[in-house]
DOLOMI-107374 format. One record per atom (N, C-alpha, C): residue in one letter; x, y, z. Coordinates in pm, whole numbers, plus 50000, padded with zeros to 5 digits. Example, Ala and Ser with C-alpha at 12.3 -4.5 7.8 and 13.67 -1.06 7.14 Angstrom:
% DOLOMI-107374
A513194943150780;A512304955050780;A513204967050780;S512854977550708;S513674989450714;S512905000350787;
END
This chain:
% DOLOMI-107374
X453984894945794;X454084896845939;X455124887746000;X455124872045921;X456354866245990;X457494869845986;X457994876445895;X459014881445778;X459084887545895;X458194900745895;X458704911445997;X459114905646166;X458654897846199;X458744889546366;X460294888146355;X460484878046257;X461544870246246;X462474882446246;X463034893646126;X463774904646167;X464164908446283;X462634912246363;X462944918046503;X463974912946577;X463204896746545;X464404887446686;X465544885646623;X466094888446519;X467314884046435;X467894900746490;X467524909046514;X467754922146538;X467924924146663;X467354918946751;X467524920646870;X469374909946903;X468914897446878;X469964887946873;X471084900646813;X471124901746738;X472394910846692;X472804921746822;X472184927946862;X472084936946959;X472734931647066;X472094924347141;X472604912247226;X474134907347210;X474344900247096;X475644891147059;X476744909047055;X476304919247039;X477604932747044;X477184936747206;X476554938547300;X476264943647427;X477884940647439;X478304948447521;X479414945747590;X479154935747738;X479904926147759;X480244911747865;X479954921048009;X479104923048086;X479074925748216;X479464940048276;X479804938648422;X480164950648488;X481674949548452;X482414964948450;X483764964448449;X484174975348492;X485664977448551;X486444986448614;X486444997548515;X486364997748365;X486565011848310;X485995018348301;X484565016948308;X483185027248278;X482625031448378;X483295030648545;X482635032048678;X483765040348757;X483775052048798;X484335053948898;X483855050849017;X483025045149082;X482415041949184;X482925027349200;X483025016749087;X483245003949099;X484695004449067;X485885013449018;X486855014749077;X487265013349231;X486875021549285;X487055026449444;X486435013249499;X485625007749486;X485264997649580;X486674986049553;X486894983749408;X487394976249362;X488654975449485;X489484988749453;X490404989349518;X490624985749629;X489624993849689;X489934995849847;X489774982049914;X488564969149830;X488554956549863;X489594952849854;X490604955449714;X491804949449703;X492944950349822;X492614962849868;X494204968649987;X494014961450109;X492464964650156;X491934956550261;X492694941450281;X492084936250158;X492324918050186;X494004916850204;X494594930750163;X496144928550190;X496414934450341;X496354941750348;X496224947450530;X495604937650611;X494284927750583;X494154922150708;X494804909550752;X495944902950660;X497064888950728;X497824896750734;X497934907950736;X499374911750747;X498964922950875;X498344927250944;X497724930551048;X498074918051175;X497294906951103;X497094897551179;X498864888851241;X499444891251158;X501154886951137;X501824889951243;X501544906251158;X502354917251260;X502314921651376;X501074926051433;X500574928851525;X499974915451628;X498964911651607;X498214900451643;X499084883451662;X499474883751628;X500704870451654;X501434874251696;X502264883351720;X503684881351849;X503214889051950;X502274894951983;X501244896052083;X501224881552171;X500374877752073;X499794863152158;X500874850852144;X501824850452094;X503214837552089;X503734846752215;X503894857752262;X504684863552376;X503764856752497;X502424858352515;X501654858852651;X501564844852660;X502004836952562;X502084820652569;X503364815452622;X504314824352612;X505594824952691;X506624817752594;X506204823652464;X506914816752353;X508494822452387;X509554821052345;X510574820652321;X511334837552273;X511444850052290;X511614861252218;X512414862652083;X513694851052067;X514044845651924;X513284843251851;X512464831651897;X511494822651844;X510384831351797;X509694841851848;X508754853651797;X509434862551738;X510894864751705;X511584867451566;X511684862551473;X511924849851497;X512214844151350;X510844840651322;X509714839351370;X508284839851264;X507984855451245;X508384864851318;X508044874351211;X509094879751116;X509974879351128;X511034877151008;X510274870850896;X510254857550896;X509914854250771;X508564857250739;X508084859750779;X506644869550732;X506714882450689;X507404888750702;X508194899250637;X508884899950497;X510014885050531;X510554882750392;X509594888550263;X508664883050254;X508324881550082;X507884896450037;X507554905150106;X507734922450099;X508824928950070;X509834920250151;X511084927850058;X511774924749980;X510814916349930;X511334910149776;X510064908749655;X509324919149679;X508114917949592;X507924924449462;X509404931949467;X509584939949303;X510514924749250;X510714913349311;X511044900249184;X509404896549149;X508094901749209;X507254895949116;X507024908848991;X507264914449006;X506974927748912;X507114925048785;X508184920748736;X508744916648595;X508054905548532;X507534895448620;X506284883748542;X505524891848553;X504784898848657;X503244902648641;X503144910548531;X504484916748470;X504354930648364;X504514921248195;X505364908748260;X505444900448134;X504414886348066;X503644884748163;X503254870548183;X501464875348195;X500484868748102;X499334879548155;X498144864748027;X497184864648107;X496154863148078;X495144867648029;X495344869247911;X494994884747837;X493174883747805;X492434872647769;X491404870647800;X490304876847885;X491764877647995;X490544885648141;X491604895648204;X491674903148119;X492774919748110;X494024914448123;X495324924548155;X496194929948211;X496644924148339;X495734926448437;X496094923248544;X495024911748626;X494054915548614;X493354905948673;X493444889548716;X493804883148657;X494374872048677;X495044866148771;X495914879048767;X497054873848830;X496414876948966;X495984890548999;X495034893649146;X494364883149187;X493144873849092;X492604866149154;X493304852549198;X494574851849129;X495604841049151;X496044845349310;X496254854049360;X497014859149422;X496084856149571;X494614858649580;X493504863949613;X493034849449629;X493234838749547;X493034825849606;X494184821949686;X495344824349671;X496364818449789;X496514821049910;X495844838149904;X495624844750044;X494414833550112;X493424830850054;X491944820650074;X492734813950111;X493424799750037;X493894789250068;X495134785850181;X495754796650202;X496694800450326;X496314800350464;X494854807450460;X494114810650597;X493544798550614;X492984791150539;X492734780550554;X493874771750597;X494624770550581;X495774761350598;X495334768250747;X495504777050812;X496044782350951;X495054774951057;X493704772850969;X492914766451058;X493274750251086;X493914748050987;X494094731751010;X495574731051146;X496184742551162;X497514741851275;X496954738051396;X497124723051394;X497004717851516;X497154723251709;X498564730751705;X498814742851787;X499774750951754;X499784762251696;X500674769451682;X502034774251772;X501844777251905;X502584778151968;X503694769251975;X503244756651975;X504194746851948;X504704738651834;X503824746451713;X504704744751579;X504754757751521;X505764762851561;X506484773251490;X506834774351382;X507604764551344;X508054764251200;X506664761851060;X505284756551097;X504484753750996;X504144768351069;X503494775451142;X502674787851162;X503524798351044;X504794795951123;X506014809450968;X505634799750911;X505914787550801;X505504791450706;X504154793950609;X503484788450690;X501944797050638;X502024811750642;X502094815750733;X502264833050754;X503044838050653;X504304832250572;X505364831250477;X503934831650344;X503624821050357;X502554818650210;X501464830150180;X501074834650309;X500104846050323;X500844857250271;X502184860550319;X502604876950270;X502934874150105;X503304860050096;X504174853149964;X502644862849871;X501714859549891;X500364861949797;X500014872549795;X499674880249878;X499224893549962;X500264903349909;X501594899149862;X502904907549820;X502484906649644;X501944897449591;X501204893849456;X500674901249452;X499704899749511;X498284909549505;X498654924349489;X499714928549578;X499954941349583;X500534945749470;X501814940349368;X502084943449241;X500864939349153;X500564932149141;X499294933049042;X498144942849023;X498074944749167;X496724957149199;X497404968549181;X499134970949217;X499534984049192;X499354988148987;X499754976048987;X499604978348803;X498314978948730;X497314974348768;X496184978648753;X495434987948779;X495794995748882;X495605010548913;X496145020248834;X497395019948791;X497845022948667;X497245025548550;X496905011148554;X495885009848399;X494785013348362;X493925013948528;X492555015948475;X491975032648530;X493015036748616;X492765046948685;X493045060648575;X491845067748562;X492125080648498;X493215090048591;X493985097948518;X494985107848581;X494065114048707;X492875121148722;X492405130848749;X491345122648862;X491525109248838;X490685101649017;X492565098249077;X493545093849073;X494425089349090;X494485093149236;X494645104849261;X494925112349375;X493965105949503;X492705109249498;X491435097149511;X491725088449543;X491765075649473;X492285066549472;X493005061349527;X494305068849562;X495315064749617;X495125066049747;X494285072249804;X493745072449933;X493045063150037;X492225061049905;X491305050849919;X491985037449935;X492805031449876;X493755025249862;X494615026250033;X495605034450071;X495815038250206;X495085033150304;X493705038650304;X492635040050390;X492175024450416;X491755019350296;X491314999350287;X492954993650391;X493864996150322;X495084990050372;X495184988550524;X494795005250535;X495035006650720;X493975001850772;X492315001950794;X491384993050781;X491984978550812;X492354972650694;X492524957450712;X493554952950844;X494364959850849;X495654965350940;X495074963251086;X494244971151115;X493584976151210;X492674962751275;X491764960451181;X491254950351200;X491554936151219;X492544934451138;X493514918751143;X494464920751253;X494794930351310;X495754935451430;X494584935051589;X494514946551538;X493684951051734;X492584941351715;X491674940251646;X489944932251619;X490424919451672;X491274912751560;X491754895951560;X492584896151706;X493084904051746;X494034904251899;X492764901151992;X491884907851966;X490964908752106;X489764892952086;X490414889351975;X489424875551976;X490104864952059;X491554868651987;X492974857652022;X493164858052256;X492854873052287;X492754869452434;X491464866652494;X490334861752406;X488654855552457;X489544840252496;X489534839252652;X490154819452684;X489234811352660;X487624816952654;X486724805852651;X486424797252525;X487394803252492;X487224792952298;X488344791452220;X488054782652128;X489804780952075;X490064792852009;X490954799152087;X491104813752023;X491494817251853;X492554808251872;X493424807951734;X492444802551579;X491494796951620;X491224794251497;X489884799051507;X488924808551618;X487864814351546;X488614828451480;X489964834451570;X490084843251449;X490854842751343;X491024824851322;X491594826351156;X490204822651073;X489094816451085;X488204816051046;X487274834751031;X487594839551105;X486754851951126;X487794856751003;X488874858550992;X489814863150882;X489494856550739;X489514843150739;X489234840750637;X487794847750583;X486494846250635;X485674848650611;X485394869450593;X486024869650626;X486424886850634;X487604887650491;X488114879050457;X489144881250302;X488344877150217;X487494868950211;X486564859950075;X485804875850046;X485164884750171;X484184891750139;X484994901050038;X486404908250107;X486824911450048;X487014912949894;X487484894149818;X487844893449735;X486854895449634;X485364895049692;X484314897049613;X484274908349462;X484754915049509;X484974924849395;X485484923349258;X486384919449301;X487634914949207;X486774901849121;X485734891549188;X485504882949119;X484294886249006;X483584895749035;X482784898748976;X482604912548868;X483894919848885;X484164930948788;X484984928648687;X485104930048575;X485884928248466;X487014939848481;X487834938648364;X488804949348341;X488034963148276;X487364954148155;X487224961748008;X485964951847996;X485344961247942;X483804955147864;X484354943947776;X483594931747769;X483534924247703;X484644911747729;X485694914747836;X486484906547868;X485464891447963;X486674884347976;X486034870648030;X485854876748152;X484854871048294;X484484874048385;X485394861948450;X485574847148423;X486794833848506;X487124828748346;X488314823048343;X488554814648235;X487554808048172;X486704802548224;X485964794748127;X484554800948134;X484464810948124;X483264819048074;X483544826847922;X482374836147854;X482794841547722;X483074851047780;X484104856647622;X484854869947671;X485694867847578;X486504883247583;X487644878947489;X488624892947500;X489564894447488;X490784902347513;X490564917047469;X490394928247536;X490324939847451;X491304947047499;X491724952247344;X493594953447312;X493504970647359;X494944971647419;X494994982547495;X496064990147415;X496595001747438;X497795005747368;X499294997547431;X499294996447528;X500434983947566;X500444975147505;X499384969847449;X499634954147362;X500154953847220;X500244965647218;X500954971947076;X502464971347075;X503344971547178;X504724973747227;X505394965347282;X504754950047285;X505244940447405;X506564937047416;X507114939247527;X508804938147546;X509124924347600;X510394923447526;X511114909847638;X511404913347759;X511894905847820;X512634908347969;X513084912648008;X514314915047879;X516084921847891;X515704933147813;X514794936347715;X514054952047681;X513584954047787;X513024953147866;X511904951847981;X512664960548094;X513894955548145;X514864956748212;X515784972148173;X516554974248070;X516204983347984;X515434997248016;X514514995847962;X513275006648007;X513405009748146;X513425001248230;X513325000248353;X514185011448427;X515085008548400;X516505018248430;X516625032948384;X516155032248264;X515825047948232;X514715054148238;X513865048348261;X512185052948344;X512725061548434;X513135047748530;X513695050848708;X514205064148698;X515425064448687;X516795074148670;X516175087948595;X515285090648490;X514815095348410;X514905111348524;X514655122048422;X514515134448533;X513245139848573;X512205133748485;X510995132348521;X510545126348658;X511575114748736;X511085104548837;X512125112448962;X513775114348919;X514345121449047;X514155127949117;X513265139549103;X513175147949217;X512215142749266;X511005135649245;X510185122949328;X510515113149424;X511515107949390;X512345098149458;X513245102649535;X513465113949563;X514065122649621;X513455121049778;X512745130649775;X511735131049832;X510495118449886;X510585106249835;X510555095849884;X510905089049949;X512155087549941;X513425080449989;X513715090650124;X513775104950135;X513845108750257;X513015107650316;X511525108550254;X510295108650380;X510685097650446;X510585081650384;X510595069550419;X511735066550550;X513315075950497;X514345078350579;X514245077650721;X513145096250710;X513025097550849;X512115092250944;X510735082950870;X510315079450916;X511025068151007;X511845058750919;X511945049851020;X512815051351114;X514155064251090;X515265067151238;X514565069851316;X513805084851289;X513005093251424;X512015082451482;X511505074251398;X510255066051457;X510305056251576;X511735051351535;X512535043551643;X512705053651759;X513395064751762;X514515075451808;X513225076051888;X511815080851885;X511105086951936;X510715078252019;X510245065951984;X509475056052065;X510885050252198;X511635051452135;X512585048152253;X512925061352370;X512855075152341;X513215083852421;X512055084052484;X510885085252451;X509145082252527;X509135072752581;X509755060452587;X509475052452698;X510785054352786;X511355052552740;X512545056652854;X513265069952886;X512445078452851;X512875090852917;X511925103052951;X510775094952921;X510015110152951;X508405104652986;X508705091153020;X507275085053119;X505975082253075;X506315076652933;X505615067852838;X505455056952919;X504645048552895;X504075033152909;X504125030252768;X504615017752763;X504715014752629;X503595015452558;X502445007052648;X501065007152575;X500465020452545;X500505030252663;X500235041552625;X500935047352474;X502515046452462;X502645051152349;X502335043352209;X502285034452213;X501565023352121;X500055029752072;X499285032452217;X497955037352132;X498105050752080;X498905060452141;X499575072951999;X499305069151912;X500065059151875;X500465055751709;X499065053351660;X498115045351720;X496665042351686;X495735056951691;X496425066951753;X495635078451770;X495385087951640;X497255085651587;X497625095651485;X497125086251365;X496385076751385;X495865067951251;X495205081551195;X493475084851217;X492905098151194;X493555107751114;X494665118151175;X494775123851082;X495285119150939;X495975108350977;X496955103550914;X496045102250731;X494675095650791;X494255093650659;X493285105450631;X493265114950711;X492395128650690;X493395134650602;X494765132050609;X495635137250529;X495565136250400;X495805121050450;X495815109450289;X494435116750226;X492985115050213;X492325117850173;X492175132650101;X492545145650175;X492445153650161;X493825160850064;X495035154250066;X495745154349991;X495615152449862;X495335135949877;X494635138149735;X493745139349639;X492705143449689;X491605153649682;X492185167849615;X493125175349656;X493195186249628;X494485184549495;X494975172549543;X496225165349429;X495715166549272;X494285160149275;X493665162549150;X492915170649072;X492635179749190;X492205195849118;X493155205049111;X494465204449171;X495475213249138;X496835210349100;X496995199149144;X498525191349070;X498675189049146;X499895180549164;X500955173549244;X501405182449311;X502505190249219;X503605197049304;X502735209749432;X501935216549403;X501685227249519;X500955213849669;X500535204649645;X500505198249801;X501725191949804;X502425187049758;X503635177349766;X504185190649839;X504415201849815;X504755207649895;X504385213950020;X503075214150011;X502245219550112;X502705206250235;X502845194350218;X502505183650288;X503915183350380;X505285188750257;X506365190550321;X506745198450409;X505865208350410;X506275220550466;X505285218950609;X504325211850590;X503855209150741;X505015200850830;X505425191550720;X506425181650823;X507315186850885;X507955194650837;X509045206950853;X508235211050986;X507535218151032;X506705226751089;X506595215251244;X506195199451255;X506065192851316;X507485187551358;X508525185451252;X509725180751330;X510505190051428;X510725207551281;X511775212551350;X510635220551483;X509535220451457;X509165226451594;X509375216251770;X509155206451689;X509145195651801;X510925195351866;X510885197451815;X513035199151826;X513475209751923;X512885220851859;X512605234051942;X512045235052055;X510955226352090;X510345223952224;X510565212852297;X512365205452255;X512595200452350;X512935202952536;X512955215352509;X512755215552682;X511035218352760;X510285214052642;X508815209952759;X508795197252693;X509395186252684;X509265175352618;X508675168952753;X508655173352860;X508125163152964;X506475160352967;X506185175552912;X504525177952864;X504125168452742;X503395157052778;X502805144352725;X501965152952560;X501665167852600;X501115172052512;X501765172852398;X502725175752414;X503745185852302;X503775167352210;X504015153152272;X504275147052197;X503215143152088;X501765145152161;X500445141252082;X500235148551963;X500905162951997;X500395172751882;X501455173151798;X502795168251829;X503995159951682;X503385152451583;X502595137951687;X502285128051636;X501135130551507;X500335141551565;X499215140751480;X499105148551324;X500375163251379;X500525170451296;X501835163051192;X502615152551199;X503225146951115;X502955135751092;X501925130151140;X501095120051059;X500075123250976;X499715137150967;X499165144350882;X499635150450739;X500465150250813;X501645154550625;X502425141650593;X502615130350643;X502825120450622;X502185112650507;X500755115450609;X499495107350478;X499195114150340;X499485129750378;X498985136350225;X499925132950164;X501395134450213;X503075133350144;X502775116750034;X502875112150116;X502735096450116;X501645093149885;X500715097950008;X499455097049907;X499715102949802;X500165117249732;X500685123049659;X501425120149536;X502425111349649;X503985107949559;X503475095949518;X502485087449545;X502355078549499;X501675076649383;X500485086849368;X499665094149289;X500835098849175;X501655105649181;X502725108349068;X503175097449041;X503895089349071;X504625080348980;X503825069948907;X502095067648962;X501515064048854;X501555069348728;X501635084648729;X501735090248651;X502915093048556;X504035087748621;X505215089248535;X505295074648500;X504615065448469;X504775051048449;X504745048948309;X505565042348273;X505615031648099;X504665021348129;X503055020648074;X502305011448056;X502634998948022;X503884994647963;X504754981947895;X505054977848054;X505774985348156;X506224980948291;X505784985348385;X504394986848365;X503434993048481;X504194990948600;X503604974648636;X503874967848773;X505594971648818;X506414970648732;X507814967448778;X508474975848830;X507954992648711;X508325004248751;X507725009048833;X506625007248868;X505835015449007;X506025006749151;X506294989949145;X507084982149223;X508314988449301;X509594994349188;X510834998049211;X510935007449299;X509675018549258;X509675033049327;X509175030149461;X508315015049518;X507525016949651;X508845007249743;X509675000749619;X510924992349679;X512435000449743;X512245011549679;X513405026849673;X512765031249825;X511755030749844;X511075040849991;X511365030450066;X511435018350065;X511075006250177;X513065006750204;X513805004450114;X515295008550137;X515365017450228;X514765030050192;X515245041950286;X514435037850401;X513515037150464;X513595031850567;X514025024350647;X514485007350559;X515285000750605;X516375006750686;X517375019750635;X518385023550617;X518405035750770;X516975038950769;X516815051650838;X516605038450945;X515665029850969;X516085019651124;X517695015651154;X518455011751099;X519595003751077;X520595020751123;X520615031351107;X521485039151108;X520805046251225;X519745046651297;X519285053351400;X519945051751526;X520205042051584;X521665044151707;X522815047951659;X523415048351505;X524845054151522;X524345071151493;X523075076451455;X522735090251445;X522565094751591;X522015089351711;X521685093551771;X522925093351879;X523805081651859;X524945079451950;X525935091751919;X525915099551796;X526615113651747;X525775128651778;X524385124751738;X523745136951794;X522285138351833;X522395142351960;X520745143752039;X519805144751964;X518915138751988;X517465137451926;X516855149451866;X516405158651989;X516205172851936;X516975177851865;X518095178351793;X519035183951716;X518705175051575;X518295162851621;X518075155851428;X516915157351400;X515715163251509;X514515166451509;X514315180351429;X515525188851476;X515505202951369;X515865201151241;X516915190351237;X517115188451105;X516725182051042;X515595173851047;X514805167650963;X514065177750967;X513185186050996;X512825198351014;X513315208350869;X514505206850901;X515405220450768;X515815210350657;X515225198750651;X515575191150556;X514445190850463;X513135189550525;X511845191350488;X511665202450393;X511915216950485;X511505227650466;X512115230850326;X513785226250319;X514305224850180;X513755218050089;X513365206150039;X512735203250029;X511525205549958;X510705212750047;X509745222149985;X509825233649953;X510835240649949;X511175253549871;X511335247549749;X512575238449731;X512965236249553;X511765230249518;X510595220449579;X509725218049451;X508555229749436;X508585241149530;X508045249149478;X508995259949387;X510255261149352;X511065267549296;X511225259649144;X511055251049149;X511315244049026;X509425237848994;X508595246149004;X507285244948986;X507085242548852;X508165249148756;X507585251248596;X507985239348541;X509055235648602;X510155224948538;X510015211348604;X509385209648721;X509695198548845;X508505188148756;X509215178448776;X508505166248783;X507025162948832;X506705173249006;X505735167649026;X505185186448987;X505465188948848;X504335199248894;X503215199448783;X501965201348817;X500785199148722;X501255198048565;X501705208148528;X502255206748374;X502795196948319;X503355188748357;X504435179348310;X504235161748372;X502725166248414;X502135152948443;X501765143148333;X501975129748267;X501755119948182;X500435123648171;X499465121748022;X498455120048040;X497805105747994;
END
């Protein structure tokens, strides 16, 4: 009978010592999605708070209008330079506790330790230069977080939630946005309390909840849960291939360029385009020409949030039961439908209506567009350069916008609004003919998706 006791527990112990290490991102689609959407969140809400919520309140303090440039300038900086973290995060890895993880919670403590710093700013208004650069340290991390989490979505996300996902992802982002913007604004004008630091405390304590996720989910069964817990590395097909830098680099270039990724980037690079000329083009002819209030048109933009992610959601929703290419086009061909019609009805442009139902119906194909293409190039990704190559493609859209603000007075100083309104319109609509014409062959069409 002892004989037999002793077995049991020597049997059980065995059982035990193989269980796989905890909860983890690969065996849950449910603890995916939270994962994420915590992840986008904690990035949307300092950068909410940046953007929106600080030159708000440095203006009504009678700060300086330079002076509330150059702190959001450099709060900006580290975004448009966040494909230089891409190439460590894809090379440099803590393999113990996955792929990516590491580096997220690295990333995910600086965002912590940043906000904290904000509480110790004696007065902001009158130290400018420490507020940028904390605000600097916040995007510096939050821009981390975002290549790391983009490459881990990559990794852990099946083809067929991606679409999902990527929504979800959107949706947390704009959330945090929203909340670190309008929420943290309306704390920042309460006079009866030190404004500035219950809502960097309310922020901080609103990012820790956030980061919760991330601290308590693994990659992969059996990995470490923090460095100095058990665990141990489980080898992926990437760890089979590991590249140098200058291989790394390499790949990189013919990924990109590849004919699998062009007609994607195509179509990226213009959405991003027109967003930012017309976006300007529009907000300036609505207040000064057709009896906008600024604030009034400001809450537009908060109006067309809604569809925006009814889009996002529903895009890719249908992204993963039918492919890419038939909404990538569907999404284009609405935009088409919202510009060049809006173009066309420039002579009732005085009717406040005609602008609401632009806003909503191309922030609607915006979000599915958006959501989609992003959803594909996970899919066209080299697991060796997750982060760097899916970095490049969200760094290619942020260009064309750059490009589409920066060129919007010499477009408009050559031709009337409504006239670039049709043709972004017939630019669209093209657009979505060839990726439904090249359906068999196109990049984004179901067939020829990575699996």
């Amino acid at each position: 009978m002892r004989s037999e006791a002793q077995g049991a527990e020597a049997g059980a112990a065995d059982r035990m010592a193989n269980r796989p290490l905890g909860r983890s991102l690969s065996d849950s689609a449910a603890r995916r999605f939270v994962n994420f959407g915590a992840i986008y969140f904690a990035q949307g809400l300092p950068m909410g708070f940046a953007v929106f919520a600080i030159p708000a309140w440095l203006a009504e303090a009678r700060v300086p209008t330079a002076s509330i440039g150059f702190v959001g300038a450099t709060t900006m900086l580290p975004w448009a330079f966040k494909v230089v973290w891409a190439p460590l995060v894809d090379r440099f890895k803590y393999r113990p506790m996955g792929r990516f993880r590491a580096w997220i919670l690295a990333a995910q403590s600086g965002l912590a330790a940043s906000t904290v710093a904000l509480l110790a700013l004696p007065s902001p208004p009158t130290h400018l230069r420490a507020l940028a650069g904390v605000l600097f340290a916040q995007a510096l991390f939050a821009s981390m977080s975002d290549v790391a989490g983009d490459g881990l979505a990559v990794e852990v996300l099946p083809e067929q939630e991606r679409g999902l996902a990527n929504a979800v992802m959107m949706a947390a982002q704009a959330v945090g946005n929203v909340v670190g913007g309008a929420g943290l604004s309306a704390v920042l004008a309460v006079q009866a309390i030190p404004a500035f630091r219950v809502a960097s405390g309310l922020s901080l304590l609103l990012l820790l909840g956030a980061c919760t996720p991330t601290v308590l989910l693994r990659e992969r069964p059996g990995e470490r849960l923090l460095p100095w817990t058990a665990g141990s590395a489980a080898t992926v097909a990437a760890d089979r291939a590991p590249l140098p830098l200058r291989g790394g680099a390499g790949l990189l270039v013919r990924s990109v360029l590849a004919r699998a990724s062009v007609h994607a980037l195509v179509v990226w690079i213009a959405a991003y385009f027109l967003s930012g000329s017309l976006g300007i083009l529009m907000t300036a002819a609505a207040v000064k020409e057709h009896g906008f209030r600024q604030a009034e048109y400001a809450s537009l933009g908060a109006l067309a949030l809604a569809p925006n992610l009814i889009g996002a959601f529903v895009g890719g929703r249908l992204a993963d039961q039918w492919g890419r290419g038939p909404v990538v086009a569907a999404a284009l061909a609405l935009g088409a439908i919202a510009w060049g019609g809006f173009g066309l009805l420039s002579p009732e442009w005085s009717m406040k209506g005609v602008w609401v139902v632009q806003a909503l119906a191309a922030a609607a194909a915006s979000g599915a567009l958006l959501t989609v293409l992003t959803a594909l190039f996970m899919d066209l990704v080299d697991p060796r350069i997750a982060a760097t190559q899916f970095a490049t493609c969200m760094a290619l859209g942020n260009l064309g916008s750059v490009l589409g603000r920066a060129l919007s007075g010499p477009l408009v100083a050559r031709v009337p609004l409504p006239s670039l309104a049709i043709a972004a319109g017939a630019l669209l609509a093209t657009l979505a003919a060839v990726t439904l014409w090249t359906a068999g062959a196109s990049p984004i069409s179901p067939s020829s998706r990575k699996v």
